[in-house]
C-alpha positions in Angstrom: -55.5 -96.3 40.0 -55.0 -99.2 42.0 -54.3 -97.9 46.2 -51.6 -99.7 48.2 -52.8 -100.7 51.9 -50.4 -101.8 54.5 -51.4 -103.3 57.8 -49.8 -100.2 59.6 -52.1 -97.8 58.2 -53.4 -97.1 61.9 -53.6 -93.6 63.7 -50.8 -95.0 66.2 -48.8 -95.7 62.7 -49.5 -91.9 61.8 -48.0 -90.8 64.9 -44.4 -88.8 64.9 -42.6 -86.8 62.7 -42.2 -86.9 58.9 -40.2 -85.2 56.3 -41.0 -84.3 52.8 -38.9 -85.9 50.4 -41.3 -85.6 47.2 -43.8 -83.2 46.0 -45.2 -84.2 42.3 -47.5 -81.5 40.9 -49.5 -82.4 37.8 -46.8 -85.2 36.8 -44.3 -82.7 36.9 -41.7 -83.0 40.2 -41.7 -79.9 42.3 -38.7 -78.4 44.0 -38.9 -78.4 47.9 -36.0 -76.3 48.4 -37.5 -73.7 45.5 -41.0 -73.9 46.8 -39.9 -73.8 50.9 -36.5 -72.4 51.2 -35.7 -75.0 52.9 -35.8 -78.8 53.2 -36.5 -79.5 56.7 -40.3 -79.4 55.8 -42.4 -82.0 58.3 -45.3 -82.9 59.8 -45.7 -83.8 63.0 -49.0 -86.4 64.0 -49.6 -85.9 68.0 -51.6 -88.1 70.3 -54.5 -85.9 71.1 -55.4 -85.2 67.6 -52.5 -81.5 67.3 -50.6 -81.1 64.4 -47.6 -79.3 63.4 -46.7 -78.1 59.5 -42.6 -77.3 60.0 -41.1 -75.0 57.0 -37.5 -74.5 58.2 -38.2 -72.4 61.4 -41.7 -71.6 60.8 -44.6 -73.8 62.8 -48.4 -73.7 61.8 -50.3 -75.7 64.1 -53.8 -77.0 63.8 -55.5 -80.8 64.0 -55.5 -84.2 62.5 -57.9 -86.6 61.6 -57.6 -90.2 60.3 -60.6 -91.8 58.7 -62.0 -94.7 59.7 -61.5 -96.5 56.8 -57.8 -94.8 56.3 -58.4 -93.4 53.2 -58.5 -89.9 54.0 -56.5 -87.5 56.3 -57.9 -84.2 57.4 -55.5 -82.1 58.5 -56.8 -78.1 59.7 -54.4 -75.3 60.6 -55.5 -71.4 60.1 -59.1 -72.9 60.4 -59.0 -74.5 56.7 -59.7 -78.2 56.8 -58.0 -80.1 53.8 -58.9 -83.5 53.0 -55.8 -85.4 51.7 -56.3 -88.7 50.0 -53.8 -91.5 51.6 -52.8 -93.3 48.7 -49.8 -95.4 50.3 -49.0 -95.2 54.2 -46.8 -97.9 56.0 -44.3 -97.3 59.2 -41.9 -95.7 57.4 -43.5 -93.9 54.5 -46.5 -92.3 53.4 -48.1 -90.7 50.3 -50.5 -88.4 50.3 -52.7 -86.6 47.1 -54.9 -83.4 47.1 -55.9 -82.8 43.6 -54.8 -79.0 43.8 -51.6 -78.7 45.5 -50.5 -82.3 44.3 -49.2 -85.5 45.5 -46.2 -85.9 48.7 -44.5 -88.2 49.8 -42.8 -88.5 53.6 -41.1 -90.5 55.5 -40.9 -90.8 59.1 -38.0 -89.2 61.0 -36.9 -89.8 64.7 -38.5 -87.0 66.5 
């Protein structure tokens, strides 16, 4: 699989709110709606490393890490680190794989 880098693929890039707009699970596309009860599923990149996973009205908060060589993103909420590959990240969208929960994309919302 050939990776897509972008020159924005920075932590200040990372920083802000994104929605989920795509969830593919083993080459089969998921349903948000089905799967959250919702759409308005985010995350939300802070400054000082915090983190917010929004479901609807529901907020997990935990911590963020960018590697240094921007390939992967830790994020830990409820103590459980998971390492998500970054397979595509620009200013405006970014994709994201963890080989058992999937592949999602986002895209960044105004806050």
């Amino acid at each position: 699989m050939v990776t897509s880098w972008s020159s924005a693929q920075t932590s200040n890039e990372l920083l802000g709110k994104w929605q989920l707009v795509k969830w593919t699970q083993h080459g089969k596309e998921k349903d948000i709606i089905d799967h959250f009860h919702t759409d308005q599923v985010f995350q939300v990149f802070l400054s000082n490393g915090d983190f917010q996973s929004i479901n609807g009205d529901q907020v997990h908060k935990g911590s963020w890490k960018l590697s240094k060589d921007n390939s992967t993103l830790t994020v830990t909420t409820m103590l459980l680190p998971v390492k998500f590959k970054v397979d595509y990240f620009d200013k405006d969208k970014r994709v994201i794989s963890y080989d058992k929960i999937g592949t999602f994309e986002y895209v960044k919302v105004p806050d």
